[in-house]
Structures are given as structure tokens and as C-alpha cells.
N, C-alpha and C positions, 0 to 999 in steps of 0.2 A: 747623031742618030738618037743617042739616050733623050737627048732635051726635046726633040720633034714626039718621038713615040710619048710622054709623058705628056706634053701638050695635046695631042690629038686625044688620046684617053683622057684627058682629064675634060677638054669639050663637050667630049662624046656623054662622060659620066652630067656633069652638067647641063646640060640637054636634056638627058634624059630626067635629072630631078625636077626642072624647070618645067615638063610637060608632064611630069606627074603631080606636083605641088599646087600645079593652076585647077586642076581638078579635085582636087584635096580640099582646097579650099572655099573653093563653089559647093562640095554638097559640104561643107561642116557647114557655110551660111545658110544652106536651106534647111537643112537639123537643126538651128539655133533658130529658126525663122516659124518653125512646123507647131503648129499649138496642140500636135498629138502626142502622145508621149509615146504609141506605136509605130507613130510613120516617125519618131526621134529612133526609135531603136532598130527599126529596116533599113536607115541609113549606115549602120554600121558595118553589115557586110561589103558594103560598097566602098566605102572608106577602107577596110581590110584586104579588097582585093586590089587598090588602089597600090596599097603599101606594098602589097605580095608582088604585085607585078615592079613597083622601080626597085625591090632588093633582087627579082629575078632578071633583069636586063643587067643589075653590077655585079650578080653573079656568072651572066653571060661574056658578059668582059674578061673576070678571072678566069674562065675558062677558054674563052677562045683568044685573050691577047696576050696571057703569061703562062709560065711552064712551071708555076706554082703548084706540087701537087699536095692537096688536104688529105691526109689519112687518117681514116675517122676508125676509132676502136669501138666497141660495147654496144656492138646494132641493138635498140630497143624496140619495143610496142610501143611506139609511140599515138596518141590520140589528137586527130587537127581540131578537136573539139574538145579541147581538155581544158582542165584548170592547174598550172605549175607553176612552181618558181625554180627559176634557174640561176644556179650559182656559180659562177667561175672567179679562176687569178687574174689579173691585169697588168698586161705589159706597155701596151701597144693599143692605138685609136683601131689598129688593124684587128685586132682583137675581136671588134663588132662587127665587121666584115666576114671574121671567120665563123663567128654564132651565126651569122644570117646566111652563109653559105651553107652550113650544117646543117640548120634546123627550117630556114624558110619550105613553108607549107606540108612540112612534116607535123608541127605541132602551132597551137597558135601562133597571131602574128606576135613578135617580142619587143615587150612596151621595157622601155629602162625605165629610172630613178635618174634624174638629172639635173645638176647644179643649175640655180636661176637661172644663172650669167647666160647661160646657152638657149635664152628666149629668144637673146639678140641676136643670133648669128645670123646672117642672110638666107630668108626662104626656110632652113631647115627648122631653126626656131620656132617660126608659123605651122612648119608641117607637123614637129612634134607636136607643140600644142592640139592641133586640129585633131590627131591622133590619141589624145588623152593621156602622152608622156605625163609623168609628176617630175612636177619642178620641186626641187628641194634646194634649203638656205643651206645647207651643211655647215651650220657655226660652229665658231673654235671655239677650244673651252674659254677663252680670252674673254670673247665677245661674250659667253654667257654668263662668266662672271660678272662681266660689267651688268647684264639687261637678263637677269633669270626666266623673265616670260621669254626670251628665245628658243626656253629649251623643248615646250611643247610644241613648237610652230609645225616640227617638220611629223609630227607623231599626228598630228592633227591633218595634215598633207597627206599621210600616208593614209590614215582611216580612208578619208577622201576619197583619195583615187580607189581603193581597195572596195569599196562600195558598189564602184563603176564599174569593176572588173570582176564583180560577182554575176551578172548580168549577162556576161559573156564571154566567149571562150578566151581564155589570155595565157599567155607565157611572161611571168614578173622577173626580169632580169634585177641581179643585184653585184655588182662587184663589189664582193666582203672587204677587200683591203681599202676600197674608199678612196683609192688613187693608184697609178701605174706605180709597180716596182721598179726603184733602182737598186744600184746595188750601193749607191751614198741613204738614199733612204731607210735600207735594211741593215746597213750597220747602222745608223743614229735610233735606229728601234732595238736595239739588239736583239732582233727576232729570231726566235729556236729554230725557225725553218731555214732552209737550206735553199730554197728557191722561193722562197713566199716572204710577204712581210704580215703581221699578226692581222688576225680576222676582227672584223669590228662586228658582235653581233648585234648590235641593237635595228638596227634596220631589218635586220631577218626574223627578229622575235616579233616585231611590231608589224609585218606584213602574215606571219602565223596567228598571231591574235587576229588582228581586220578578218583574215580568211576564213579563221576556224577550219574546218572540218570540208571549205567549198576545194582545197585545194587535192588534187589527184593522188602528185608527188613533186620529189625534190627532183629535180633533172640535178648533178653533179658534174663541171666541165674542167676538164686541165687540158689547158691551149699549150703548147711545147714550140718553140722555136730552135730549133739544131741551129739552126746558123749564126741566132743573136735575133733579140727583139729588132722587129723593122719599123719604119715608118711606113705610113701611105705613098708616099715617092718611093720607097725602093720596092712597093709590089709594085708601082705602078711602070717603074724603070725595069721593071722582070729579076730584081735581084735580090726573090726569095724562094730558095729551092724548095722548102718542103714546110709544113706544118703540121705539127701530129696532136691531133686531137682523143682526150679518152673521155667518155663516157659513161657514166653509172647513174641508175634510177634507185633512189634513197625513198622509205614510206616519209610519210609524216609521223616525227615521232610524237604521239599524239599526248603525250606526259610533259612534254615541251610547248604545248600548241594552247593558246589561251591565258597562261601566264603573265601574272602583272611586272613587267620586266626593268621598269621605271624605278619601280616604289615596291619590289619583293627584293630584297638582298637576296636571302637564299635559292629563290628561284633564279635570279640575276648570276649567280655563281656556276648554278645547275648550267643553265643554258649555254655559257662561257663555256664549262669544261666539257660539252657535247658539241662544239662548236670547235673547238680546239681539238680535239681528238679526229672529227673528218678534215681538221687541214691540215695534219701529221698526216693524215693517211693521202692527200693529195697532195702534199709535198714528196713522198715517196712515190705516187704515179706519175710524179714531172721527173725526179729520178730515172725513171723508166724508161720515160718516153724520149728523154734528151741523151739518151745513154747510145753510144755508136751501134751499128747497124749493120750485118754485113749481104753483103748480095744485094 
């Protein structure tokens, strides 16, 4: 019965991207096609409603085919017309799943930061793009050793996109650790946190500089898993009872915001140890939040 239910949902979900994506990509080619640069940027609501609706049919799945319940802490004012970046831990691909349950059409639609590689994936690759995801090289320091012009590619990526999304209302998703937590990864980091592995902030100072002053606030997310990070086949199998999510709305701290974060050591320090100190303080929220329950 487990392998039938994950099949049928998994058609169903695919179907349903399959018939969003063919229209994603029909108005990006008539946007790329338009020699206005007005009828270029009325195409974007429709491209965003585009997106809102296939995350609201996979969020109508989590709700009507598993007994998955999301318990969301820290209700905000949130604005569908705002300018944010949004920060969370990474366990789990399910993780994106969970942002998009929370926050679809509460607050912009949520663009990530994302490895080349996932240009190629089938369909979704095209649909990110279409959608104006930023593809990032993320080179090891290996590679930059060897080839030092690597190390502005992705800082030049980011301006980029960050351009784009002054123009219009966005939510900048960023997972600070730069890859899913294990618990082989957090020890080979010997990281102080207790559920996290160390924050990378360069991506985060470099999306506050692009923004400057256009950004609203920081959304702050700790995704919690009581039962053990899942994959997509065990929501999809129903075998994740609970997700407890908290929420916090951080200013811009605006003494951070602009900073040459490349080439200021001192600033490059400053920004570290303000960066490190919100993910002591949400390490202690995953604390909380995976702490037993009663009733």
C-alpha cells in the first residue's frame, strides 16, 4: 500500500508541475520576445501567480494526503508585497516544501540561490530559470586556489540577480550552512552548535550590500524535526508526524548593510560575529522546538 500511495502522489505532484511549467515557459518566451521593457515587467505577475498556484496544489497534497502536521510559532505582519531575505537550517530537500507551505502567498513568491548543476534537472531547471532562480558555482576553495578569477563569479551572480529583485516584490531565500546537516558533517566541522553546522556568511553580506536599504527585513526560520530529518518519500509515504517551525522578523541591521565584505577584514570579522551570535540564538530555538511535548 506504501509503494501504490507514493506512486499515485508522486504522478499526481508531477502532473501537476508538468502543467504548470508548459506555461511558465510560454510567457518567459514571450517576456524575452516583448521589445517593451513595460509589457517585460507585467509579465511578472503572471509568472508569480504561475508559481503560487503549483506550490498551492503541493501544498494541497500535504494537506489533504498526509497527517503531517506544520506547527508554525511567531505569527508576523507579514507583507505579499515586500522586500526580504529569508534565513533558515538545512536538513532536508523537505525543508523547501516546508518554507513554501508556510509562507506561499503570505509574503513574496521565494526565489533561492542555486547550485548550476540544478539547471539540468528535468523541467524544474527550465522553470527555475524561467522564474529568475540565481544559479551559483559555489567553488571549493580548491578550485579557487587553482583559478582565483573564480572567486568573484558567484559575487557578480549575486549583484545580478539582486538587480532584478529590486524591481519587484521578492522573498531571497538563503541556507547559511551551504549544505544539509549531518551529524558526520558537524562533527568534521567541529561546529559549537549543537544542532547546526557553522553559518557561511558571505552570501548574506553580499545579498545586504546588492539590496542596500530596498530590503524590508530578515525573516529568521528554525525548521525542527522531532522524529528525525525526512526525505521526500517518507512525507510522501505519511511517515512524518509533525514539523515545528519558529519564526522571528530581525531589522536590517543597517551598520552591517553595505559593507565591503570581500576586501574589509574588519568589517568581514564584524559581520561573522553578528552572524554567529543569531545562530547560537537559533540553535537554542531548535533546542526548544525538538524538546518533548506533552499533551
Amino acid at each position: 500500500m506504501a509503494l501504490i500511495r507514493v506512486a499515485l502522489l508522486s504522478l499526481l505532484i508531477i502532473t501537476s508541475t508538468i502543467l504548470h511549467v508548459i506555461p511558465i515557459m510560454a510567457v518567459t518566451l514571450v517576456k524575452l520576445v516583448l521589445p517593451i521593457t513595460r509589457l517585460k515587467v507585467a509579465c511578472n505577475p503572471v509568472l508569480t501567480g504561475l508559481a503560487e498556484s503549483w506550490i498551492g496544489v503541493n501544498n494541497w497534497v500535504w494537506d489533504s494526503c498526509t497527517r503531517t502536521r506544520l506547527s508554525l510559532e511567531g505569527e508576523l505582519e507579514l507583507l505579499r508585497d515586500g522586500h526580504y531575505l529569508v534565513l533558515a537550517n538545512h536538513q532536508s530537500w523537505v525543508d523547501i516544501l516546508v518554507l513554501q507551505k508556510a509562507f506561499n502567498r503570505r509574503i513574496p513568491f521565494l526565489r533561492f540561490f542555486l547550485k548550476r548543476q540544478l539547471f539540468w534537472v528535468p523541467l524544474l531547471g527550465l522553470a527555475w530559470w524561467a522564474l529568475d532562480f540565481p544559479f551559483m558555482g559555489r567553488y571549493t576553495p580548491k578550485q579557487i586556489a587553482k583559478n582565483p578569477a573564480l572567486a568573484g563569479r558567484d559575487i557578480v551572480a549575486t549583484r545580478r540577480a539582486c538587480e532584478k529583485f529590486r524591481a519587484i516584490p521578492v522573498a531571497i531565500m538563503n541556507f547559511v550552512e551551504g549544505t544539509r546537516f549531518t551529524t558526520d558533517k558537524h562533527q568534521r566541522q567541529s561546529s559549537p552548535y549543537r544542532h547546526l553546522l557553522k553559518p557561511k556568511s558571505g552570501g548574506v553580506a553580499f545579498v545586504l550590500d546588492a539590496m542596500g536599504q530596498g530590503l524590508h527585513a530578515i525573516i529568521d526560520v528554525s525548521i525542527a524535526y522531532p522524529g528525525g530529518a525526512p526525505s521526500l518519500l517518507d512525507l510522501l509515504a505519511n511517515r512524518v508526524p509533525e514539523v515545528r517551525v519558529q519564526v522571528r522578523q530581525r531589522p536590517i541591521p543597517t551598520e552591517l548593510a553595505g559593507g565591503d565584505y570581500q576586501n574589509d577584514r574588519e568589517f568581514r570579522i564584524r559581520f561573522q560575529h553578528w552572524m554567529n551570535g543569531l545562530w547560537a540564538e537559533k540553535d537554542a530555538d531548535l533546542a526548544q522546538l525538538l524538546a518533548p511535548r506533552v499533551g
